[in-house]
C-alpha positions in Angstrom: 55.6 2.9 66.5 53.4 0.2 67.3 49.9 0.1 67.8 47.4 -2.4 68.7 43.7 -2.2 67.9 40.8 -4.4 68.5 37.0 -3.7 66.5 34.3 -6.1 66.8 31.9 -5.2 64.9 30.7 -3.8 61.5 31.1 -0.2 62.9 33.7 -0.5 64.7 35.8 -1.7 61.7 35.0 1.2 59.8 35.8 3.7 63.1 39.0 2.0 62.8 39.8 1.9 59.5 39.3 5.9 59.6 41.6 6.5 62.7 44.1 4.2 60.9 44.3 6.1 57.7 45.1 8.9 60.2 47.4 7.5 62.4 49.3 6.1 58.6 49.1 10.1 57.7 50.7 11.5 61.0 53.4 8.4 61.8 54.2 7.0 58.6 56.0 4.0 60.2 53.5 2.9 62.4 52.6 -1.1 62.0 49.1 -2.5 63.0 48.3 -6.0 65.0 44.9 -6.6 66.5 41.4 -7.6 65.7 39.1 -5.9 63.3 37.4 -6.5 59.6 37.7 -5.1 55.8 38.2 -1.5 56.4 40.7 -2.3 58.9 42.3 -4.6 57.2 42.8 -2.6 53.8 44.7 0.0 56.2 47.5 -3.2 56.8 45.4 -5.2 59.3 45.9 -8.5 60.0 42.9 -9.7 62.3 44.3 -12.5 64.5 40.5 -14.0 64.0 37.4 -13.4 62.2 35.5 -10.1 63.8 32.0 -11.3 63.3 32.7 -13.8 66.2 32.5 -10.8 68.3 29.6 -9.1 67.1 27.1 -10.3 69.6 24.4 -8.0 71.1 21.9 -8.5 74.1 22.9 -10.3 77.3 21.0 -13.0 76.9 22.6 -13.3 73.7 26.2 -13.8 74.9 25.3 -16.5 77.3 25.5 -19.4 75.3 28.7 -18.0 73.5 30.3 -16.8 76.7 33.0 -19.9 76.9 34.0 -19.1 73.7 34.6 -15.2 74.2 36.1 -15.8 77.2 38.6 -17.7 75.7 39.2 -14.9 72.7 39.7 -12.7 75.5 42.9 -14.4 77.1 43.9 -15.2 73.8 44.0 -11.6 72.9 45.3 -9.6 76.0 48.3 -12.4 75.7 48.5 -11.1 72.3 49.0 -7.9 73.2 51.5 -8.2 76.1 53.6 -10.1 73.5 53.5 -7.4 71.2 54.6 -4.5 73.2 52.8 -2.2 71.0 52.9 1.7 72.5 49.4 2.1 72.9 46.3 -0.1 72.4 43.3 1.3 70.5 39.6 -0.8 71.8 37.1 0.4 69.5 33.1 0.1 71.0 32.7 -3.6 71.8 33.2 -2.9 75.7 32.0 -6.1 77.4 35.0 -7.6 75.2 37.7 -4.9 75.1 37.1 -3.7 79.1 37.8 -7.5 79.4 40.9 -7.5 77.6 42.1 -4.2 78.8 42.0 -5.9 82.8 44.1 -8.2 82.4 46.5 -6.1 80.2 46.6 -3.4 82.7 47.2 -5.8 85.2 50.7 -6.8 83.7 51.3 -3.9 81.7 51.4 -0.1 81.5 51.0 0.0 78.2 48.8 3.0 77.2 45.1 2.5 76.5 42.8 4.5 74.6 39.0 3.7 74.2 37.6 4.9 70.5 33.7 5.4 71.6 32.4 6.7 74.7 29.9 4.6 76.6 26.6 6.1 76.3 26.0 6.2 80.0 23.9 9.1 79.1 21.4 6.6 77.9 21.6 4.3 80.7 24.2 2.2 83.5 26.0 5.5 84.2 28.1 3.7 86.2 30.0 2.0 83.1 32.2 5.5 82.9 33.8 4.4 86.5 34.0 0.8 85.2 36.6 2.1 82.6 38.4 4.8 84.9 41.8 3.1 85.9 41.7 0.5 82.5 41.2 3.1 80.2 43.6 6.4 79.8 41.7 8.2 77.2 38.2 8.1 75.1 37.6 9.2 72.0 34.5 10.4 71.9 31.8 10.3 68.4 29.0 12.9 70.0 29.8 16.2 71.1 28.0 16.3 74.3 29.9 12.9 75.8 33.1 14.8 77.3 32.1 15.7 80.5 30.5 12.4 80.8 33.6 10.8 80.8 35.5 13.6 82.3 33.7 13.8 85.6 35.0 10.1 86.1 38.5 11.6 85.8 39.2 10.0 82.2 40.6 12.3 79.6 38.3 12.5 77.0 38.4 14.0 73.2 35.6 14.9 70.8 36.8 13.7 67.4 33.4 13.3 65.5 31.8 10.4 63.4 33.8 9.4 60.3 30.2 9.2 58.7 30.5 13.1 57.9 33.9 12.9 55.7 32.9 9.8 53.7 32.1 10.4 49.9 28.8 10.4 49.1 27.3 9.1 45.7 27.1 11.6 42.9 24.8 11.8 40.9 25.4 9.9 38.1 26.5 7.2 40.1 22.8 7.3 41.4 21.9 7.1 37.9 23.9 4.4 36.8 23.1 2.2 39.7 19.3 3.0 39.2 20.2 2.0 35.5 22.2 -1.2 36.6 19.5 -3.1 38.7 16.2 -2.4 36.6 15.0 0.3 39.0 14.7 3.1 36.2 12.7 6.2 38.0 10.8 4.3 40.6 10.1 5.3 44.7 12.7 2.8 46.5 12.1 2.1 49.8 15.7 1.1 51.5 15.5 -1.7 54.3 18.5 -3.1 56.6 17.5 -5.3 58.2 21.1 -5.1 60.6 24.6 -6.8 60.4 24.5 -9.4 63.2 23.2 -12.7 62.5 20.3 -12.3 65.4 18.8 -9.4 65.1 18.4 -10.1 60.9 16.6 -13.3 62.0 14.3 -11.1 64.1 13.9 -8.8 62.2 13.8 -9.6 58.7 10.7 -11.0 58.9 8.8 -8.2 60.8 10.1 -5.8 58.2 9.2 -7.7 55.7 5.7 -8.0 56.5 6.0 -4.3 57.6 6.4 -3.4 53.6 3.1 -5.3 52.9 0.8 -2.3 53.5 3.5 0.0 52.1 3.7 -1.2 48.5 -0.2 -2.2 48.9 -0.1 1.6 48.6 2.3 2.5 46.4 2.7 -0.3 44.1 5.6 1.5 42.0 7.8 1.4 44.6 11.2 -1.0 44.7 12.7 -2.9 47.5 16.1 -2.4 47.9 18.0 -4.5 50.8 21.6 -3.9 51.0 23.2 -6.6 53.2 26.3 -6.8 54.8 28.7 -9.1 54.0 28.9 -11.7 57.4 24.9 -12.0 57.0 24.4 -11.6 53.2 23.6 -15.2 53.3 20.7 -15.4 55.9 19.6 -12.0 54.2 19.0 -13.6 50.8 17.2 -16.3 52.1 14.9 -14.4 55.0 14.1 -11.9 52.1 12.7 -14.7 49.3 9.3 -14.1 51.1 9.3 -10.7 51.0 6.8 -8.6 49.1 7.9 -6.5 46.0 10.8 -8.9 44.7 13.3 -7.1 46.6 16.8 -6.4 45.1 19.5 -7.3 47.8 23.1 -5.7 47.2 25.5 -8.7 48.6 28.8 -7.5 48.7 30.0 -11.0 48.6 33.0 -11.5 45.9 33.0 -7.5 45.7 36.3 -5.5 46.5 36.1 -3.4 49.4 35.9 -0.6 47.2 33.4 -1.8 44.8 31.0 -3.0 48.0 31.6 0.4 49.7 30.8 2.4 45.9 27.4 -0.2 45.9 26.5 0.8 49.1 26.9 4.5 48.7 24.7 4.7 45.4 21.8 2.6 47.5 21.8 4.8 50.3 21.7 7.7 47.9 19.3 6.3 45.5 16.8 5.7 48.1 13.6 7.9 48.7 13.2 6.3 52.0 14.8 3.8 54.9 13.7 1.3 57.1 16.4 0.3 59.4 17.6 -1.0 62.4 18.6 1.1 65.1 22.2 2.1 65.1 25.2 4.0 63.5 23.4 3.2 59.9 21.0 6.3 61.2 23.8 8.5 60.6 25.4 6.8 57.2 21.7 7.3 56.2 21.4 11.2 57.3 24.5 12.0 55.5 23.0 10.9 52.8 20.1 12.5 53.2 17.8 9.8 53.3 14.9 9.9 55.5 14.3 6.9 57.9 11.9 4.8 60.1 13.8 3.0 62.9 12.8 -0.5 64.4 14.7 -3.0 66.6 13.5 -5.9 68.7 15.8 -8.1 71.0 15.7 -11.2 73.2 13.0 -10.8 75.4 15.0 -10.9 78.6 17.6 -8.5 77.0 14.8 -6.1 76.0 13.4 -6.2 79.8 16.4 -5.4 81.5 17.7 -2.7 78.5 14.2 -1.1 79.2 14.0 -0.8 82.7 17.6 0.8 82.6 17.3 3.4 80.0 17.4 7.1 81.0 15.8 8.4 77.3 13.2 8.4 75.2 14.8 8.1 72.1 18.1 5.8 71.3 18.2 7.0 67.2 21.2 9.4 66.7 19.4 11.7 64.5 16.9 12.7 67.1 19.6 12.6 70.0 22.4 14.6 67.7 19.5 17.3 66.4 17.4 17.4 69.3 14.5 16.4 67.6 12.3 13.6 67.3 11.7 13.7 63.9 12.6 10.0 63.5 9.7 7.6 64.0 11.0 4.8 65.9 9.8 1.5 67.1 11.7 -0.5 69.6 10.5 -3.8 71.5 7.5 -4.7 71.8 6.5 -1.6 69.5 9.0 -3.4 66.9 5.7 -5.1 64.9 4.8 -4.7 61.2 1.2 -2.9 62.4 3.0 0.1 64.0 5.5 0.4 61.4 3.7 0.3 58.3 1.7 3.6 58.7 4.7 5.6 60.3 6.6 4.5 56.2 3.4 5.3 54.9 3.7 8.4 55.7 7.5 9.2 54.9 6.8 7.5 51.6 4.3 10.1 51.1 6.2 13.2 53.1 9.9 12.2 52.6 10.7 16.1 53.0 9.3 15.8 56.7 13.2 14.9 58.4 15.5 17.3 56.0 16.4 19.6 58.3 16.9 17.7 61.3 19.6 15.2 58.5 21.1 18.6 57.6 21.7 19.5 61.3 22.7 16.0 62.6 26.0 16.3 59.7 26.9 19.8 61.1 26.9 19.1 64.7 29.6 16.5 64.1 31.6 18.0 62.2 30.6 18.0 58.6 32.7 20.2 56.7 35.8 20.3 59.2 38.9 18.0 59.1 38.3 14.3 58.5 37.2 12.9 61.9 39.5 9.8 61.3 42.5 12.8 61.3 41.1 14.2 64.5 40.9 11.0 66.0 44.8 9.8 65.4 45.8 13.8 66.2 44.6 12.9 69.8 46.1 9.8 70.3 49.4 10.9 69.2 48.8 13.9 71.6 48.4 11.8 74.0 51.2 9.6 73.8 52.9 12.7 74.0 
């Protein structure tokens, strides 16, 4: 059995490094080609090209590299009409993978399945019709997206976010990490700044200046940054004017394994977050880490996203717990002013989000088989 799957970006790499472990579990000979990153690759991926060339966000962002992906995009729907795989796995990344899928379907009938359900619940509706006729099943992260994708006659399966079966830190790993970087029993105040090279240039600096009032306050605290490994670079150097001499965690020259174990102990170590809005909500809720969201965006992108969104909130906790118990602060909103009082105060009230983190975990399926295992169980189903 062959399969072919595409990821382009950090989170979509580590959806498909989950579903791949799966699919390696339940069809022991099955062989990989396709696109992806690290966790993909440790499951016997390899990419035809570096991910991170695919990890653009905002339309006005893509314009200037829209040559370029377009070429990515014959290259890789060639790709897969050479290989002849028995189903192609697209994971998020739909302005690219709807792409590719087109011009598959329109020489192949290869099977398709899509791993994360547009969020047409949030806004352009219309984007579940866009994949009816390229798509033959979704996989689907929230439980509440089905009949979404249903009602535009796609099959559709709710499989759950890997983020609830991944191992968190113990606690003397906490220990030992506290122990390794000089932090001994002091607050720590988490910030990720994001994995794409835009939005850390936008918003490094706004968080940074964000912290000021923050440790003004509470002058024990440490700065933890952990970056991830395309932008540890621009990380490093957009955080050397930060307050609080931050400590950034650069899995550069790290294993997989080693970065992942880093990572874990941060998140778990931490009294409080700052981050930007995304799947890193959830890694952060399993961990039980309180947050503050921000994000900012091109202007352009950020008029257009605005006028098109159907909700008030776009942070996972709040949407998965149906809360709002997670302060976010989004566009114009996204400045150091607003978001400095609204840390403040999880600094001093960290117990405030507990039970909405508990609740977000058992909604998607903590405690209940690996959603990676789910997730290959329904595309083998459905090749059936």
């Amino acid at each position: 059995m062959k399969a072919f799957v595409i990821a382009g970006e950090p989170s979509g790499d580590r959806l498909g490094g989950a579903l791949m472990a799966g699919l390696r579990k339940l069809a022991p000979d099955i062989t990989f080609e396709g696109i992806g990153g690290p966790m993909m690759q440790a499951q016997g991926l390899e990419s035809r090209f570096d991910m991170a060339e695919l990890s653009v966000m905002g339309l006005a962002e893509v314009l200037p590299r829209f040559a370029h992906l377009k070429r990515r995009i014959r290259e890789t729907s060639a790709a897969i009409l050479e290989a002849a795989p028995d189903v192609v796995i697209t994971i998020d990344s739909p302005d690219f993978c709807l792409r590719v899928l087109r011009r598959v379907r329109a020489a192949s009938g290869v099977r398709t399945v899509h791993y994360v359900a547009p969020s047409v619940w949030a806004w352009r509706p219309h984007r579940a019709q866009r994949m009816a006729g390229l798509v033959d099943q979704v996989l689907t992260l929230l439980p509440f997206e089905p009949p979404y994708m249903e009602a535009a006659g796609l099959r559709a399966d709710f499989v759950g976010h890997p983020v609830v079966a991944e191992r968190q830190a113990s606690a003397e790993e906490i220990a030992a990490f506290r122990k390794r970087h000089g932090i001994g029993d002091a607050p720590v105040i988490l910030a990720l700044p994001g994995s794409r090279s835009g939005e850390v240039q936008r918003l490094a600096p706004t968080f940074g200046e964000a912290l000021r009032p923050v440790l003004a306050a509470h002058p024990e605290a440490r700065v933890l940054v952990v970056a991830a490994a395309p932008v540890a670079a621009a990380v490093r150097d957009l955080t050397l004017t930060w307050p609080g001499d931050p400590i950034v965690i650069d899995p550069r020259g790290q294993t997989t394994e080693a970065a992942e174990a880093e990572k874990r102990a941060a998140f778990a170590a931490a009294d409080v977050a700052l981050a930007a809005s995304g799947t890193v909500s959830l890694e952060l809720a399993a961990a039980g880490t309180p947050m503050v969201i921000a994000y900012d965006m091109n202007w352009i992108s950020r008029q257009l996203i605005k006028s098109m969104l159907k909700i008030d909130t776009v942070t996972l906790v709040n949407l998965v717990s149906e809360t709002r118990v997670v302060p976010e602060f989004l566009g114009a909103d996204c400045k150091p002013e607003k978001i400095a009082p609204a840390l403040t105060a999880l600094v001093d009230h960290p117990g405030a989000q507990s039970q909405a983190l508990a609740l977000t975990m058992e909604r998607l399926g903590a405690g209940g088989k690996a959603p990676g295992l789910r997730a290959a169980e329904a595309v083998l189903d459905g090749l059936r």
